[in-house]
C-alpha positions in Angstrom: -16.3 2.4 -8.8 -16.9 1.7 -5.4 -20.6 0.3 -4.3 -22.3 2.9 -2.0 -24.7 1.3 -0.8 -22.5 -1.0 1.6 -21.1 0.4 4.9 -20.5 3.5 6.1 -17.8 6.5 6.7 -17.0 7.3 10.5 -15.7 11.1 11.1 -13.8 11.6 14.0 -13.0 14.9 15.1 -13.8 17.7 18.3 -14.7 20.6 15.6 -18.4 20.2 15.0 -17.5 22.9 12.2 -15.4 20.3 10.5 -18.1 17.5 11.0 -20.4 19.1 9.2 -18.2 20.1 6.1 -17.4 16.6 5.5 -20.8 15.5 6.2 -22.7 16.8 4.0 -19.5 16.4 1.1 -19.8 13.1 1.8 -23.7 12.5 2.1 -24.0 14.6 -1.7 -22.1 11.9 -2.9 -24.3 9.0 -1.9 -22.4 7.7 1.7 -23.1 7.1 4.5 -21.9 9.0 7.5 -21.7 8.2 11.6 -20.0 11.0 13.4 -18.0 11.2 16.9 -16.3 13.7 18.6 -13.7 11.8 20.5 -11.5 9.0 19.9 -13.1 6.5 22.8 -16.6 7.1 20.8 -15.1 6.2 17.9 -13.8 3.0 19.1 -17.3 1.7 20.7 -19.0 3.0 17.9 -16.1 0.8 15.6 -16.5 -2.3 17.4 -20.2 -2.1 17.3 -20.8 -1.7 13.5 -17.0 -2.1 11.3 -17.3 1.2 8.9 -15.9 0.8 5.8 -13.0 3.9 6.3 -12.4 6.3 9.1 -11.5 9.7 8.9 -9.3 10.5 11.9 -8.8 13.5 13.9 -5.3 13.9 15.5 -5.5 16.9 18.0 -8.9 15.9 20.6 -9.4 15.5 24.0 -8.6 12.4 25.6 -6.8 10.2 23.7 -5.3 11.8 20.3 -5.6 10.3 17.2 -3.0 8.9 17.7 -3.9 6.5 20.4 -7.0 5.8 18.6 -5.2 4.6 15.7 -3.4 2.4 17.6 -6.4 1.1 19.5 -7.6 0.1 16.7 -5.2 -1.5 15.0 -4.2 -3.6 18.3 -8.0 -4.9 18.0 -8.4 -7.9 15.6 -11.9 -6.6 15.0 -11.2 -3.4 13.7 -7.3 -3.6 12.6 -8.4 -4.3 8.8 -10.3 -0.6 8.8 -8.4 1.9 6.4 -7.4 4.9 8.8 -6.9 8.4 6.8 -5.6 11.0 9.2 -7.3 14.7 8.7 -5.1 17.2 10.6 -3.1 21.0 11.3 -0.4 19.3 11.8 2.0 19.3 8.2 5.5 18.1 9.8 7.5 15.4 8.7 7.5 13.9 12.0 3.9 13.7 12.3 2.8 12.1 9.0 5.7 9.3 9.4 4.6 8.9 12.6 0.9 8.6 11.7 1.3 6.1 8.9 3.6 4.1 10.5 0.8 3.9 13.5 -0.9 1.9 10.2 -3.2 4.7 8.8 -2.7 4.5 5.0 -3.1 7.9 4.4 -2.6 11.8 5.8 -4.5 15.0 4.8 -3.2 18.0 6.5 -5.8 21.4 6.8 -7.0 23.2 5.5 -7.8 20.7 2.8 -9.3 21.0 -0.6 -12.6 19.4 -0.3 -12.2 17.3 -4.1 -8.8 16.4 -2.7 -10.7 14.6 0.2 -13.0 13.4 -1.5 -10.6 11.7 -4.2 -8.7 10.1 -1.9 -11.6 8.9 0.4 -12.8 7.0 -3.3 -9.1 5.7 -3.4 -9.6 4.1 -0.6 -12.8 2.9 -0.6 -11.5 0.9 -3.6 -9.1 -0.5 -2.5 -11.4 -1.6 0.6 -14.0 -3.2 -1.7 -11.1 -5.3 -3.7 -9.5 -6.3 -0.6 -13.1 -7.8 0.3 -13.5 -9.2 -2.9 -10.1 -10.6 -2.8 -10.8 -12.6 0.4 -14.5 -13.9 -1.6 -12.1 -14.8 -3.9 -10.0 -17.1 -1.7 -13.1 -18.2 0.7 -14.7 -19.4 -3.2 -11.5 -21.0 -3.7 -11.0 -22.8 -0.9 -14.1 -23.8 -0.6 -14.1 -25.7 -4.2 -11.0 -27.3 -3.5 -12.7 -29.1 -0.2 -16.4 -29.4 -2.1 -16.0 -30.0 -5.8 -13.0 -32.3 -6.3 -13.6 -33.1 -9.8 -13.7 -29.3 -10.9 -10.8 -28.5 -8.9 -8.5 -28.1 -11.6 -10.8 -26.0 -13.9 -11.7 -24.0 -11.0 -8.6 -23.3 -9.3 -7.1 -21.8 -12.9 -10.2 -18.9 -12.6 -10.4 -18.3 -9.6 -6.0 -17.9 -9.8 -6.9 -15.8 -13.0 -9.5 -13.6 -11.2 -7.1 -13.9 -8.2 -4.6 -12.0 -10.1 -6.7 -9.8 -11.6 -7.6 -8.4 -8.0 -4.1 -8.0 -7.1 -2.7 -6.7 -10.2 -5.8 -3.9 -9.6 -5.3 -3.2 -5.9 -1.2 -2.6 -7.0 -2.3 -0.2 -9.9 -4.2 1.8 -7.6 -1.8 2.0 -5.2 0.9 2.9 -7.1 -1.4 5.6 -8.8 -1.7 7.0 -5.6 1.6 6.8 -4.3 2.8 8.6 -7.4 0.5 11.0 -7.5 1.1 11.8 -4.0 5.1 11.6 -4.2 4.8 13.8 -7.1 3.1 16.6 -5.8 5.4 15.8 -2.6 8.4 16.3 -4.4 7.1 18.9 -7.0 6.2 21.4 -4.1 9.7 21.3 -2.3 11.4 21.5 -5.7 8.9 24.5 -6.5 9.5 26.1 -2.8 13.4 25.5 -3.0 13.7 27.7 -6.5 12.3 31.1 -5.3 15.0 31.2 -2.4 18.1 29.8 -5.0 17.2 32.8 -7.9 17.3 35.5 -5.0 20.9 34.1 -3.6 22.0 33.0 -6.7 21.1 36.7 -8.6 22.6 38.4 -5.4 25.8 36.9 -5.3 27.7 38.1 -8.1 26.6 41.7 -7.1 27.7 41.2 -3.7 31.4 39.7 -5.1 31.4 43.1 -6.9 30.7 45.1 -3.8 33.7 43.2 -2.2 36.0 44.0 -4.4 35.1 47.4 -4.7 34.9 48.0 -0.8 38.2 46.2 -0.9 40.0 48.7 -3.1 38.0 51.3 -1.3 40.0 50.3 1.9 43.3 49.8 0.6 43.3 53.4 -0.8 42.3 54.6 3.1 45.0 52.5 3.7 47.7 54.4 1.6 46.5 57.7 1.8 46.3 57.3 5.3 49.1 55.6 6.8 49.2 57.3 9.9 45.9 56.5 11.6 44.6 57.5 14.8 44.9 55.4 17.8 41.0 55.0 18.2 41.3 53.4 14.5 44.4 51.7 14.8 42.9 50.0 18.2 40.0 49.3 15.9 41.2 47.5 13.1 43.9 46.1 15.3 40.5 44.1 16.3 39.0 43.2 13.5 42.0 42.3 11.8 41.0 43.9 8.4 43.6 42.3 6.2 42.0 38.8 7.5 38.9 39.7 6.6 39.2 40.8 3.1 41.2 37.9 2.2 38.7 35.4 3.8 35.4 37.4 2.9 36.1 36.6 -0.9 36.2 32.5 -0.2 33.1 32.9 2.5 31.0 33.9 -0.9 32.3 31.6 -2.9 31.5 29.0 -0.9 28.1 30.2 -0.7 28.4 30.1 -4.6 29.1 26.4 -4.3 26.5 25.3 -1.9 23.8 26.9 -3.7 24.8 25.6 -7.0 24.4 21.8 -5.2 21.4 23.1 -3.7 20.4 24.1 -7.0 21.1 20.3 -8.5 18.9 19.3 -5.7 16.2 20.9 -6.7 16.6 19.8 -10.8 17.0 16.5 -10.0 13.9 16.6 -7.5 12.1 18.3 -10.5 13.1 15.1 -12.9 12.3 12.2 -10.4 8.6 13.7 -10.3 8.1 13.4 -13.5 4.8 11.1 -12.4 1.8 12.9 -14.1 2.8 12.7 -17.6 -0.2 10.7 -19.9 2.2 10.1 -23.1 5.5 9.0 -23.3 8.3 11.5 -23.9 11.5 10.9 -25.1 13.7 11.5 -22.6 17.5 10.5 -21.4 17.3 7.2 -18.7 21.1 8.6 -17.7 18.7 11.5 -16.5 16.3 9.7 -14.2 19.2 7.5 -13.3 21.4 10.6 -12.1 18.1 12.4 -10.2 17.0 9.1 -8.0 20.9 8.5 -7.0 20.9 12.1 -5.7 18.0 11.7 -3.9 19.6 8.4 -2.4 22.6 10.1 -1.8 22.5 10.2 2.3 22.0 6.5 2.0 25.1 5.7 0.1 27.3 7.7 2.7 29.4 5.8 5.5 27.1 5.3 8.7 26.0 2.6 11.3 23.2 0.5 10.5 21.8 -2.4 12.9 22.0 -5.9 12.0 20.5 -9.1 14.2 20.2 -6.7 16.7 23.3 -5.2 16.7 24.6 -1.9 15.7 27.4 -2.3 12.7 30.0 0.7 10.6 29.0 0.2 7.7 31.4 2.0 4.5 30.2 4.6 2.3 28.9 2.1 -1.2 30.6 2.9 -3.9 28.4 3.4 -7.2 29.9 2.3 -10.1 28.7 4.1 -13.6 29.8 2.3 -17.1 27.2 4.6 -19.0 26.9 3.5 -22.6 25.6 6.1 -25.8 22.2 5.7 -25.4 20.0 7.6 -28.0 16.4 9.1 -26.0 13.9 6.7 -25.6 10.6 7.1 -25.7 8.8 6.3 -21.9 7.1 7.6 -18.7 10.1 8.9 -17.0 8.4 9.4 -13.8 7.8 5.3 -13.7 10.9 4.6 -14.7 12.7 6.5 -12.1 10.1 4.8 -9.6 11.8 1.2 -11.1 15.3 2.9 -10.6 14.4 3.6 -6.9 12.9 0.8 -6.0 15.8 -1.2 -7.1 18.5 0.5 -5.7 17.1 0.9 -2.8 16.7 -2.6 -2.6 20.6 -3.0 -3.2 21.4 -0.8 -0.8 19.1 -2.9 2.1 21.2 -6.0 0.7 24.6 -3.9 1.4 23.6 -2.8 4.5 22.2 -6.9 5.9 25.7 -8.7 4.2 28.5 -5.6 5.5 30.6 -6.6 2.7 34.1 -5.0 3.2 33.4 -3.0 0.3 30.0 -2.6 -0.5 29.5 -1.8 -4.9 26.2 -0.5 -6.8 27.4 -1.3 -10.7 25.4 0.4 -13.2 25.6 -0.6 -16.8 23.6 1.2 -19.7 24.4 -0.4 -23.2 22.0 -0.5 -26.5 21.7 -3.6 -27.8 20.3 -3.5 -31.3 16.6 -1.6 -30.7 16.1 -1.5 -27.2 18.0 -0.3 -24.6 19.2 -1.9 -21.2 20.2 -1.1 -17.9 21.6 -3.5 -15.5 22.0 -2.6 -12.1 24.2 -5.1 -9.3 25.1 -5.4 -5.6 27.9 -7.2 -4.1 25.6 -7.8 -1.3 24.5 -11.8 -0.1 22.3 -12.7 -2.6 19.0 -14.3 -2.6 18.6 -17.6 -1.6 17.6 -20.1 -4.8 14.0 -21.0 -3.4 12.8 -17.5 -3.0 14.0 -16.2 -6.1 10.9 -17.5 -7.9 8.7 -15.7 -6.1 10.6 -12.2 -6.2 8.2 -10.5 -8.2 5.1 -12.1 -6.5 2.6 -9.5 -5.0 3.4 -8.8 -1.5 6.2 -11.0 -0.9 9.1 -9.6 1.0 12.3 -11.4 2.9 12.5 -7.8 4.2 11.6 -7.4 8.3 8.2 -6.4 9.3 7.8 -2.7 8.8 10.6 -2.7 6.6 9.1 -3.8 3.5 5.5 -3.9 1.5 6.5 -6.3 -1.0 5.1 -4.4 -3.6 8.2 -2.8 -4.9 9.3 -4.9 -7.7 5.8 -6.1 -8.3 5.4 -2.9 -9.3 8.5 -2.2 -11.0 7.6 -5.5 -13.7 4.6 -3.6 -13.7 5.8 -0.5 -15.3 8.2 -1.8 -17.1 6.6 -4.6 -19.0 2.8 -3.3 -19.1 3.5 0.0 -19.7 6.6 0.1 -21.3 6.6 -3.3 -23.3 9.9 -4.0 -21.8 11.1 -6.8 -20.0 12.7 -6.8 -16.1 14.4 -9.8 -14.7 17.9 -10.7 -12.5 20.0 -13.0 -11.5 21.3 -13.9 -7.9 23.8 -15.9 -6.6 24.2 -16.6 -3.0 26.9 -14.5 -1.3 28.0 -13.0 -4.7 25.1 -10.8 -4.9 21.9 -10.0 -7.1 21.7 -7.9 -11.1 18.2 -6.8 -12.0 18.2 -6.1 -16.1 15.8 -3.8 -17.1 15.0 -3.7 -21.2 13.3 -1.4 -22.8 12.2 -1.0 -26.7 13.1 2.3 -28.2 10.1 2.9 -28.9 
C-alpha cells in the first residue's frame, strides 16, 4: 500500500465546487492536499515543493491543461510527476492527445468518486516503486564503488530485489491497463448491440414490406395500364421499375453490413475477456480470430513512413494453418493481450523491412499435453545482440513514442506466471522473427 505520510496530491482545477469534492475524498483517506485554480499556480506551486501526483484540469483560464502538462514535463524538475487528467471532455481525440502530452492517465466527468480514488492509489504505487527502484540502484551503485569485496554477494540482492520492483511496477500496470481496456472495449461492445437488435429485428419485416408493396404496384400496374399523364409524368421520374429492382439489394446490403457490424461487436466482447479470477476453458482459435479483427485496419494496404519517408506498403497477408485443438483451460483476456502484443509487434516489423510481400503465419498444433501457437513475420529480423534482451523490462528497438517496452515483458509474464506455459522465438536477420507460445492443458 502506498505510504501516506510522504508527499502530497496537487488539484488543479477553476471549479472550486470540484476542489472541494476531491478534497475532502482525498483528506478522509489520510493525504495530503494543496489546491490551485490555474495551471501557472500549479507550476510555481510544483517547482516549489514536487507533489507526489497531480490531478489536472483541462478546460481553465489561461493556459489549458494542456499546456500545463507540457510545462511540466519540458521541466527536468517536475517531468517525473504522474499527471492524471480530470475532464468533460470524453473524445477520442482528447484523451490520445492528453496521454501522449505524458499524463499516464484520463478520468472524464462526471466521475465516480471510488473510481478516482482507485486509480489515484494506482498511481501512487507505482510512484513509491519507481522511488524505491532508484534507492535500489543509488544502493547498488554505491556498493559497487564502496564495498569491493561484497560486490558480488551484493550485486545478486540487490539484482533480485531489482527485479522484484520491476516485475511489480509491470503487474500493476498491466492490471490497470486491462482493467481499463476492458471496460473500454466492454462499453462500446455493450453500446454497439442495442442499435444491431433494432436493425437487425427490423430488416426482415421491412424485406417483407417490399415485396408486398412490390406486388401491390405491379397489380396498379396491370389493372391500370392506361395512366394519367400527371402519373405517367411521375413515375416517368422516379423510374419505378428501377427502384424496385434495386430497393431489394439496398436492404440486403444493409443485412450484410450489420451482420459484420455484428462480428465486431462479438469479437470486441471476446478480446475483453480481462476480469475473469479463474481460468475457463475456452477456444485460443477464439481469442486468436477476435484480436485479428480488431487489427484488421492495420493489415490493410496503406502508406506508412519509414527513415523519414513516406512508403505503399501492401495489404499483409495472414496466413492460418489452425490445428484440432481441444479447450484449454486459461485467462482468455491475457492471452488475447499476448496475441496482440505480438502481432502487433509483427506488423511494426512489416511495416520498418517493406518486404514485397509482407506474411503473418499462424500455426496452432497440440503436441502431446499442451498446446502451441507459433506466430511469424517475414519482416527483417532482430539483430543477434539484442535478441537476448527481448524480453527485458523496458527495452524497445522501437522509436521514441512508439514503444513502452513492456509488451512482451508482459506477455512472458502471463504466459509463464500465470499460465505455467512457456514463450520464446527465434529470429534471423532479414528472414524475420516466430514467437512460440506453449501452454499446458491444464
Amino acid at each position: 500500500m502506498y505510504d501516506q505520510s510522504t508527499g502530497f496530491i496537487l488539484i488543479v482545477d477553476d471549479n472550486s465546487t470540484n476542489l472541494s469534492v476531491l478534497s475532502q475524498a482525498l483528506k478522509q483517506v489520510g493525504l495530503k492536499v494543496r489546491v490551485a485554480m490555474d495551471g501557472v499556480s500549479a507550476i510555481n506551486i510544483a517547482q516549489q515543493q514536487l507533489p507526489e501526483l497531480i490531478l489536472l484540469d483541462i478546460q481553465m483560464p489561461g493556459i489549458d491543461g494542456f499546456e500545463t502538462c507540457t510545462r511540466l514535463k519540458a521541466d527536468p524538475s517536475t517531468q517525473a510527476i504522474p499527471v492524471i487528467f480530470m475532464t468533460a471532455l470524453a473524445d477520442s481525440e482528447s484523451k490520445v492527445k492528453g496521454l501522449s502530452l505524458g499524463a499516464v492517465d484520463y478520468i472524464t466527468k462526471p466521475f465516480e468518486e471510488q473510481e478516482v480514488m482507485a486509480r489515484v492509489n494506482i498511481h501512487l504505487q507505482l510512484r513509491q516503486l519507481t522511488k524505491a527502484l532508484e534507492e535500489k540502484n543509488a544502493q547498488l551503485q554505491h556498493s559497487t564503488e564502496v564495498l569491493e569485496e561484497r560486490v558480488t554477494e551484493r550485486t545478486a540482492e540487490l539484482s533480485n530485489a531489482l527485479q522484484d520492483l520491476q516485475r511489480s511496477q509491470v503487474q500493476l500496470v498491466q492490471s490497470e491497463k486491462m482493467s481499463a481496456l476492458g471496460q473500454l472495449v466492454a462499453g462500446i461492445a455493450h453500446e454497439l448491440n442495442n442499435p444491431i437488435g433494432c436493425i437487425v429485428s427490423n430488416l426482415a419485416p421491412a424485406f417483407e414490406y417490399v415485396t408486398e408493396i412490390t406486388k401491390v404496384i405491379e397489380f396498379y400496374q396491370q389493372a391500370c395500364p392506361e395512366a394519367a399523364l400527371q402519373l405517367k409524368q411521375t413515375l416517368g421520374d422516379i423510374d419505378v421499375e428501377f427502384a424496385l429492382e434495386d430497393l431489394p439489394k439496398l436492404l440486403h446490403s444493409m443485412k450484410l453490413s450489420t451482420e459484420r457490424i455484428k462480428d465486431i461487436s462479438i469479437s470486441l466482447r471476446t478480446f475483453s475477456r480481462s476480469d475473469a479470477t479463474v481460468k475457463m476453458r475456452a477456444d485460443l482459435h477464439d481469442g486468436l480470430e477476435s484480436t485479428l479483427t480488431i487489427l484488421r485496419h492495420r493489415l490493410k494496404a496503406g502508406s506508412v513512413r519509414v527513415a523519414g519517408k513516406e512508403h505503399h506498403r501492401p495489404a499483409i497477408e495472414v496466413v492460418k494453418h489452425y490445428g484440432e485443438l481441444p479447450p484449454v483451460e486459461c485467462y482468455l483476456g491475457l492471452l488475447n493481450q499476448v496475441f496482440m502484443n505480438i502481432l502487433a509487434n509483427a506488423i511494426d516489423a512489416l511495416e520498418e523491412a517493406l518486404p514485397a510481400t509482407p506474411q503473418i503465419l499462424i500455426q496452432t498444433v497440440l503436441v502431446e499435453q499442451q498446446i502451441v501457437v507459433y506466430i511469424s513475420d517475414n519482416g527483417a529480423g532482430m539483430p543477434p545482440e539484442l535478441q537476448p534482451r527481448a524480453f527485458q523490462t523496458f527495452f524497445t528497438t522501437k522509436a521514441v513514442g512508439k514503444g513502452t517496452g513492456l509488451g512482451l515483458s508482459i506477455a512472458r509474464q502471463i504466459v509463464e506466471e500465470k499460465h505455467a506455459g512457456h514463450l520464446s522465438f527465434t529470429s534471423e536477420p532479414g528472414q524475420g522473427t516466430k514467437f512460440a507460445i506453449a501452454l499446458p492443458l491444464s
